[in-house]
N, C-alpha and C positions, 0 to 999 in steps of 0.2 A: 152818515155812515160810521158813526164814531163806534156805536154801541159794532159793527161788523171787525170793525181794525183792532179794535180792543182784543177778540176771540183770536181773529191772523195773528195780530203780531204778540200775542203773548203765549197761545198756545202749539202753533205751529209757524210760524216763518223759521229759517233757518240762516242766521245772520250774525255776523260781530262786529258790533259799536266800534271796537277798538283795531279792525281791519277793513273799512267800508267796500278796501280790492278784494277781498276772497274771491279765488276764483268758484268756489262753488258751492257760495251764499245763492239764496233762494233770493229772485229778484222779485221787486215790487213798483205797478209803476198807478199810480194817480192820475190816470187817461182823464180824468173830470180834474182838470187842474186847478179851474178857480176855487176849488178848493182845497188849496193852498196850505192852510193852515194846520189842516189834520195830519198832514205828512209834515209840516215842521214842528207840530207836539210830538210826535210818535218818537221821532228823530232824538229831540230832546228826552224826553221822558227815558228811552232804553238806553239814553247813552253815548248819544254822539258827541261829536265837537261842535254842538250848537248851543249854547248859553244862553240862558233864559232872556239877554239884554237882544238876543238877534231878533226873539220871538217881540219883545217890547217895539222894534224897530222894522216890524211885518211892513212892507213896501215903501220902505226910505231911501234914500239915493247912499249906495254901496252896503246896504245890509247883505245878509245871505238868505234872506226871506224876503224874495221880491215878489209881487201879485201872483206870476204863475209860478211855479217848482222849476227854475233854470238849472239844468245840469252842468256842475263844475262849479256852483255856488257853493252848497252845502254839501257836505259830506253823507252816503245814502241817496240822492236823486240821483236815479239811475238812467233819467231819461227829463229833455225839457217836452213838459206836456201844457199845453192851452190851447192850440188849434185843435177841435174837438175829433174825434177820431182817431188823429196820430197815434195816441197813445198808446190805446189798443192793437194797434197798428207794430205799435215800436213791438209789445210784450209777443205778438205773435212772430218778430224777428230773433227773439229773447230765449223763446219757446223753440224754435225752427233750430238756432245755432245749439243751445243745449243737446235735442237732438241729433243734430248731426256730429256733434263734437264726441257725444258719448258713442254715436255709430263707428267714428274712425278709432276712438281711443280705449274703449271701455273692454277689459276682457274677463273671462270667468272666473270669480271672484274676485275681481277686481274691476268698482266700479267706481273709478276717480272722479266722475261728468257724473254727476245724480242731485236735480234740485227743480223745485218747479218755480213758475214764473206766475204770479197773481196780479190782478191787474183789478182796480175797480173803476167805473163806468157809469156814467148819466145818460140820460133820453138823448140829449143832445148826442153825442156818439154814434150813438144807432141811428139818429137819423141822418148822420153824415156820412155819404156813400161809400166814402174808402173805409170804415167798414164792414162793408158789403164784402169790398175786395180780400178783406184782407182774412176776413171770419169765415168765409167761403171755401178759403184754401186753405186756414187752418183744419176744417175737417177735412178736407181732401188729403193731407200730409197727415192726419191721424196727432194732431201735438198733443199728449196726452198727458203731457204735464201743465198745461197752460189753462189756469183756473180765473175764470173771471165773475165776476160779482156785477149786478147790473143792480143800478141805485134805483128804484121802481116806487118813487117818490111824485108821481104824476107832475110834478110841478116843473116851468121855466120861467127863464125872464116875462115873457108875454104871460104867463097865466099859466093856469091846466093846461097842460097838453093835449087832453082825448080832443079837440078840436081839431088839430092840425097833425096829430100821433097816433093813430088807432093802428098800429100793427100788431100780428101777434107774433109779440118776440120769441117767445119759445116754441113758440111751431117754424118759425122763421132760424133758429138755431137748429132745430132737429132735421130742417130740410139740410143742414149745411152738414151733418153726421155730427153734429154734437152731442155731448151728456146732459140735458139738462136738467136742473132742478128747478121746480116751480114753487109757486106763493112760501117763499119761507120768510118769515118775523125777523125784518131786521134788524129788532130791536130784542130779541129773545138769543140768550144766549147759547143756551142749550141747542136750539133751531141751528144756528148759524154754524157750531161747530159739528153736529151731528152732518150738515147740507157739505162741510170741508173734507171730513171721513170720508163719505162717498164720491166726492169729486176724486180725491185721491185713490179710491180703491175703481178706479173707470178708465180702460185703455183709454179712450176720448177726450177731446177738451169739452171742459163743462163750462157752462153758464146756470151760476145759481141766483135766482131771480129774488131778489130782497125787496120786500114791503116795507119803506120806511116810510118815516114823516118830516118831511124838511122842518129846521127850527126846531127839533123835536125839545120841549121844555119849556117853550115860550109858550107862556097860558094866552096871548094876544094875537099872537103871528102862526103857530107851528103850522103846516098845511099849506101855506100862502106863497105867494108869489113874495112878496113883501120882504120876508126874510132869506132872499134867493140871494142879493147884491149887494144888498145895504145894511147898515148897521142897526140892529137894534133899539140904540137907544136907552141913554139912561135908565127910564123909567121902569122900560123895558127888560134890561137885563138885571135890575137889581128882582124883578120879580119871575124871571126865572130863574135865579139864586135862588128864592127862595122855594119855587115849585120843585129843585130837585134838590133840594136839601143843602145846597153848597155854601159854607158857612167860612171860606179863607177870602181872602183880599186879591183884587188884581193880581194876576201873575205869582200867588201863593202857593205853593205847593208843597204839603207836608214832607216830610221824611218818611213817614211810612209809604206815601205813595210814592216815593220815588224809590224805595226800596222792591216795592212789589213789580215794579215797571224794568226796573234795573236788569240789561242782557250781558251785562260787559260778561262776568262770567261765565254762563251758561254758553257765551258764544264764544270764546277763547277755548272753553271745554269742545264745543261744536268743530273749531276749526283745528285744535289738535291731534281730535282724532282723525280728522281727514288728514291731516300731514301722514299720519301714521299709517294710514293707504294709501298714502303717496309713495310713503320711503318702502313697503311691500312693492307696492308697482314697480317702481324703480329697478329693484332688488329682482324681479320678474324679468321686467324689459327696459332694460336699461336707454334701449336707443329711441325704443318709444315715448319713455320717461323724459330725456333731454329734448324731444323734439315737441312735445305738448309744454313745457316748460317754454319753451323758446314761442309758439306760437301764441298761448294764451297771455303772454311778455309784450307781443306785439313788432317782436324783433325778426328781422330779413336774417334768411340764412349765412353764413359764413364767407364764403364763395359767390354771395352775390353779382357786389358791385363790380368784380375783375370781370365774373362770366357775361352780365350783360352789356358793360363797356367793350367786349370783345365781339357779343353778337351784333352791336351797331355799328361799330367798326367792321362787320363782313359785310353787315346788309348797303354798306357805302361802299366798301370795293365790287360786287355786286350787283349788280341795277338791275332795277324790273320798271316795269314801266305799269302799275296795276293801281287803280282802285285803292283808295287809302280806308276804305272800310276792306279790303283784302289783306292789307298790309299792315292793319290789326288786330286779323285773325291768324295772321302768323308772327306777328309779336305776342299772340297770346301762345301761340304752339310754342315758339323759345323758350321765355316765362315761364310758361303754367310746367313745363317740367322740374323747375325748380322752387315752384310754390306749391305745394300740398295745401296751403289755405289759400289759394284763390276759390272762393265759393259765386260762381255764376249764374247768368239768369236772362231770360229777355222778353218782354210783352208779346208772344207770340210771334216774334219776327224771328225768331233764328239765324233763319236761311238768308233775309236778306240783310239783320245786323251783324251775321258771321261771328256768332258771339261761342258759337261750343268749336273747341279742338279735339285734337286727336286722346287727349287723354278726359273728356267731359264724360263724366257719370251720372246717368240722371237719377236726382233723388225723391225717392217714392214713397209712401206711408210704411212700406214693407219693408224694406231697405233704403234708411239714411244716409247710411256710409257714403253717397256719393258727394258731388261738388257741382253741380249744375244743378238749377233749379226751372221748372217749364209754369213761370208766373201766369202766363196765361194771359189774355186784354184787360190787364189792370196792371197801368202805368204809374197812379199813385199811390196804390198799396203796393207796389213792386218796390218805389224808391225810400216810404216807408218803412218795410219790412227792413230792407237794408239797413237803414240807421237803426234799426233794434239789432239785426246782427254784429253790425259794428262795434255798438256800444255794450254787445256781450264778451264781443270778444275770441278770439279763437281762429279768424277769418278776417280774409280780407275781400270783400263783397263789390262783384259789378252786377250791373244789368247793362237793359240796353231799349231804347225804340228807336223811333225816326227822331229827329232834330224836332221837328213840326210837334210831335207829341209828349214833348218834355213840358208842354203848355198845363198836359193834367196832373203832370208830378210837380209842378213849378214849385209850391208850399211845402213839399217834402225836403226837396234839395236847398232851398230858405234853412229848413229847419239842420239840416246837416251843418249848413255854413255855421249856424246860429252856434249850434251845440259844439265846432271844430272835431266832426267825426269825418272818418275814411268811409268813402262814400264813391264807386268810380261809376260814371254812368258813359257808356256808351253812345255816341247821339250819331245816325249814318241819316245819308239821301240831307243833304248841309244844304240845300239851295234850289232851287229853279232849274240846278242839274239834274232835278228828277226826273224831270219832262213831263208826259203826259198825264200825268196823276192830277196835276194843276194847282191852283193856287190854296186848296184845301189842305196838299200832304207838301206843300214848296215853305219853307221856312222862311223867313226873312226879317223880322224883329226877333229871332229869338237868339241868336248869337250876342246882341250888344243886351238883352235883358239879362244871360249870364253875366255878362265881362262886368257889369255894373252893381253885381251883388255885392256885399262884401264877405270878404273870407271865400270867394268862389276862384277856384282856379277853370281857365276854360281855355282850351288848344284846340286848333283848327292845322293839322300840319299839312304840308303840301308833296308829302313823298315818302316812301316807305322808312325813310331812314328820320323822319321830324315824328313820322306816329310812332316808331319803337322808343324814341326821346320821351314822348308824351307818354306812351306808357310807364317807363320807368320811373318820369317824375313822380304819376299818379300812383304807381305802388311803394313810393318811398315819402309819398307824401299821409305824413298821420294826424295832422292837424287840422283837415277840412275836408271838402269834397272836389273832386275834379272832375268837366266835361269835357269826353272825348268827342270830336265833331269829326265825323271822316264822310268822305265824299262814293255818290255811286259809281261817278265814270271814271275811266281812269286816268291816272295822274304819271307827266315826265318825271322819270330820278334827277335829279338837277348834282352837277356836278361842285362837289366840298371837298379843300384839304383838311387836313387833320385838326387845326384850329377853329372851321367853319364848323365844323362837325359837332367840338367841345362847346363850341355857342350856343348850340340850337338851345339847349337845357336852362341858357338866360334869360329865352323868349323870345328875342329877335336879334336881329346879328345880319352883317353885311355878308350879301349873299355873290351879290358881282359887283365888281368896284371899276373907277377908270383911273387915269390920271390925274393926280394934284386934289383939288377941289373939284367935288361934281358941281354941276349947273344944278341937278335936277335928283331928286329921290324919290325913285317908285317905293311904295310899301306895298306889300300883299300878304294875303293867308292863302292856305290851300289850294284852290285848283286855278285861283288868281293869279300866283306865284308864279307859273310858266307861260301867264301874259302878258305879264311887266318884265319877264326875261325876253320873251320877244319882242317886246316894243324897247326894250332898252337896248338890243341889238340893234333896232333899224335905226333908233337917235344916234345912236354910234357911230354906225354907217355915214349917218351923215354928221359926225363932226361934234354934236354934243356930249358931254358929261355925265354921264347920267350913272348913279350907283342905285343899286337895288336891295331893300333890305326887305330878306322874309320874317313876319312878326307870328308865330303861330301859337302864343299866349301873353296878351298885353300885359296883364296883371303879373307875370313874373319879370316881364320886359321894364315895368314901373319900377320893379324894387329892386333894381340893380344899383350900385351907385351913380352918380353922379358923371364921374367921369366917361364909365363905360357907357353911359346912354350918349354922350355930347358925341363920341367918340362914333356912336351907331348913326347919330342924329345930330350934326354939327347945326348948333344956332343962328349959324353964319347963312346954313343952305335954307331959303325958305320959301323958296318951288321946290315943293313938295306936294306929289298926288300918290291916295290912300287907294285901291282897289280891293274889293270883297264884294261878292254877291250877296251882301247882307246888305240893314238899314245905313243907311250912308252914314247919318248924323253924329254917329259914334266916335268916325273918325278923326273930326275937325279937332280933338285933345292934340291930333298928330300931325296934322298938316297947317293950321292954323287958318284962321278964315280968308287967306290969301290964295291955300291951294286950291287944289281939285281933290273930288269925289268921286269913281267912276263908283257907283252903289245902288242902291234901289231904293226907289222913292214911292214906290206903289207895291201892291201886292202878285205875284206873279199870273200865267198864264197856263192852259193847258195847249202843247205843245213837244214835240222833238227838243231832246236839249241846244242843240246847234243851233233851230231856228230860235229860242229863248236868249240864247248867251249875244247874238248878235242884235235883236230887237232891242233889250235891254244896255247895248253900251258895251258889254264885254266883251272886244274886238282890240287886236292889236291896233289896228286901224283908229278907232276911237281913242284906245288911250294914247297914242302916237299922235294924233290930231289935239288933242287935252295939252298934251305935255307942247308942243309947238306954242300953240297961244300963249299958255301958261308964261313958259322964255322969253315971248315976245311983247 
């Protein structure tokens, strides 16, 4: 695709080497990521802070040129792409926030949000379903800046493709309301730039369909499988040296070519004159000005942190006894009036992930402007799309499905952790408290597959006042992703002073305490929580010790110091039993192989949740009978 990138990036991207942040550079993402390299020439050649010794040091341990394009390595990778599809995936999030950023911000004559998003793409790609999902609803939302280029190079690892690949892609785009452009030379430069003109002059997102030749220049391999993975080969590449005329040394690159390549300029020119409709806008609408500044910044309002430390200090004075997927539909009603970038969404569950509030606008090809998105049954282009929003910028992005079906987005939110983007997902119906749905829509290794990620934050709270905690971590959190786990049935408020309250936000914290040293320490999450408060009343009752500590994100609960965990979790107590209706196994970090597990060892049932919670073990009784032996 070299002879393609050469036309993009020289004669239309809109970009500066010497500001990789612009906010309204024209993004570019290398969805075919093994190839790697052409985006770390490009990089180098126009200009960046990649020095030819990174390129010499292509997949070394600490380069900035590792096998696939990691975002946060190199200066310009806008996005980490190698699991195939993402990427595509990311640029149609890329395309979407653009969008929607210029629908809130953009006004007559004055158009701050203007840049499109290009994206190139291999067979592989297309035939990985989540872009199914995610190119489906690009034409549905009309992204009509989002221009991609499909590599139409017949070849994979395995061989030819037409064996195992016969679709037709461009009927297969135009069913999805695409623009697309067919057979264009993409090795012809003329072809390629004249096939960019009209992708740009197309309300539509286009797909321009490029005939290339893998290898192109090797008189031995071009066409082949052969030169897909592996290296060429001495012999090899001194003789496509000479079949394209290239007559410098390893890693040689004249001056005149680097002068021809050279963007620093032209993109310093580029991003001036946006400044200078910026300070117009400004100069227009001042309040609007400060507050696109602030949000494409990444920075919380002013008045945040007082106002929502104040709303969960009411929702503790306060009690409701409701459903904690309820009770974070109305942490998002507090919230979402003071976040103008909450941008939302949900796999066609809405109604039962209570994911839109009273201020949710839904956003349509017609009308962007809004902040809810209707993803529709695609849960791994939903969480996908997201990390493309994220990492444009502008927003701060949830969705939402069942717990059970974060199983098809698992790779997406991997990749969030991977790349440290903001990323909130929603996850409702947390357990076997679904009931009759049965063990197909009942979770149960999916809670400890989160907590084990790294860089994944994942909260399970147990009352309306631990999910608006978990909110607010998750929207102050900008360094990764976080899963919100809330429950169908509903859940007791459990009574906090003022200090139990400021705990919650450590991730676990002593919830009810006794005298001196406990004998005994329940731990729980969510709907667990008010059965180890009951069973640690009836040990009471009879004379035992027993402290109860709710843990409703372990991974923030580990990086507490030292002291404050011993203080949670004295060394000294160790009968200790863990409760959650998740995989038990998870929790033996906490209890040690001494405690108990009240958890689940099998996959659930279809059933009423009451006759579930008691077959399974989750009975006061049970963990009361647990906790007896245990002391004994």
């Amino acid at each position: 695709m070299a002879d393609i990138a050469e036309v993009l990036w020289r004669s239309h991207l809109n970009h500066n080497p010497s500001n990789p942040e612009w906010a309204d550079r024209d993004r570019f993402v290398l969805s075919n990521g093994h190839g790697s390299m052409l985006i770390y020439s490009l990089l180098h050649l126009t200009g960046y802070e990649l020095p030819i010794e990174e390129l010499k040091n292509f997949r070394q341990l600490h380069s900035k040129t590792p096998g696939h394009p990691e975002y946060g390595y190199a200066p310009g990778i806008e996005t980490t792409t190698g699991p195939l599809g993402q990427g595509i995936t990311n640029a149609v999030g890329m395309a979407l926030a653009e969008k929607t950023l210029a629908a809130q911000f953009n006004k007559d004559g004055h158009d701050i949000v203007d840049h499109y998003t290009y994206a190139f793409m291999g067979d592989g790609c297309l035939m990985e379903g989540i872009s199914h999902e995610a190119c489906s609803l690009a034409g549905t939302l009309g992204l009509g800046k989002l221009i991609a280029f499909w590599d139409d190079n017949g070849i994979s690892i395995d061989g030819e493709v037409e064996g195992w690949f016969s679709d037709d892609t461009p009927k297969r785009f135009e069913a999805y309301g695409w623009h697309v452009i067919p057979a264009v030379d993409g090795h012809d430069s003329d072809a390629i730039n004249s096939a960019i003109e009209a992708a740009k002059a197309d309300p539509r997102p286009t797909l321009i369909c490029t005939k290339t030749i893998i290898g192109f220049g090797s008189p031995n391999k071009s066409g082949s499988h052969d030169c897909h993975g592996a290296p060429l080969g001495a012999e090899e590449i001194a003789a496509t040296r000479k079949e394209l005329g290239w007559e410098h040394g390893p890693f040689e690159i004249s001056t005149d070519i680097y002068a021809q390549w050279d963007a620093k300029e032209a993109g310093a020119a580029k991003e001036a004159a946006w400044n200078e409709k910026l300070a117009a806008y400004e100069a227009a609408y001042p309040e609007l000005a400060a507050e696109f500044k602030r949000r494409v910044n990444g920075e919380l309002p002013a008045e945040w942190e007082e106002k929502a430390t104040q709303i969960i200090a009411d929702l503790q004075a306060n009690p409701a006894n409701i459903a904690s997927r309820k009770a974070s539909q109305n942490a998002l009603e507090a919230f979402g009036a003071m976040l103008p970038e909450f941008l939302g969404g949900s796999a066609d569950l809405a109604p039962s992930n209570l994911t839109m509030w009273s201020g949710s606008k839904s956003l349509t090809a017609e009308d962007a402007s809004g902040n809810y998105i209707h993803y529709g049954v695609r849960e791994f282009g939903m969480t996908a799309i997201m990390n493309g929003i994220a990492l444009h910028g502008g927003f701060v992005p949830y969705g939402a499905t069942f717990l059970m079906f974060m199983e098809y987005a698992r790779n997406a939110m991997r990749m969030a952790a991977l790349m440290k983007v903001q990323n909130i997902q929603v996850y409702t119906h947390d357990s076997i408290g679904l009931g009759e749905d049965g063990p197909t829509h009942q979770p149960v290794e999916q809670m400890a597959s989160l907590r084990l990620t790294p860089n994944m934050s994942t909260w399970r709270p147990c009352d309306q006042v631990e999910s608006a905690v978990a909110w607010k971590f998750a929207i102050e959190r900008k360094d990764g992703p976080t899963s919100l786990i809330f429950s169908r049935q509903n859940l007791a408020q459990q009574e906090r002073d003022t200090q139990q309250v400021a705990d919650i936000a450590k991730g676990g914290y002593v919830l009810k305490d006794c005298e001196g040293t406990p004998e005994l320490i329940l731990i729980a999450t969510g709907s667990e929580v008010e059965l180890a408060v009951n069973a640690a009343a009836e040990l009471s009752a009879d004379g035992k010790k027993v402290r109860v500590v709710s843990m409703p994100a372990t991974d923030v609960f580990d990086k507490q110091d030292e002291a404050y965990r011993e203080s949670v979790l004295p060394s000294s107590v160790t009968a200790r039993i863990a409760v959650e209706a998740g995989i038990a196994d998870f929790w033996y970090k906490y209890v040690g192989f001494g405690g108990k597990i009240v958890g689940m060892t099998t996959f659930g049932e279809s059933a009423p949740a009451g006759e579930l919670f008691k077959m399974f073990g989750f009975t006061t009784e049970n963990v009361v009978s647990k906790a007896k032996g245990l002391l004994n």
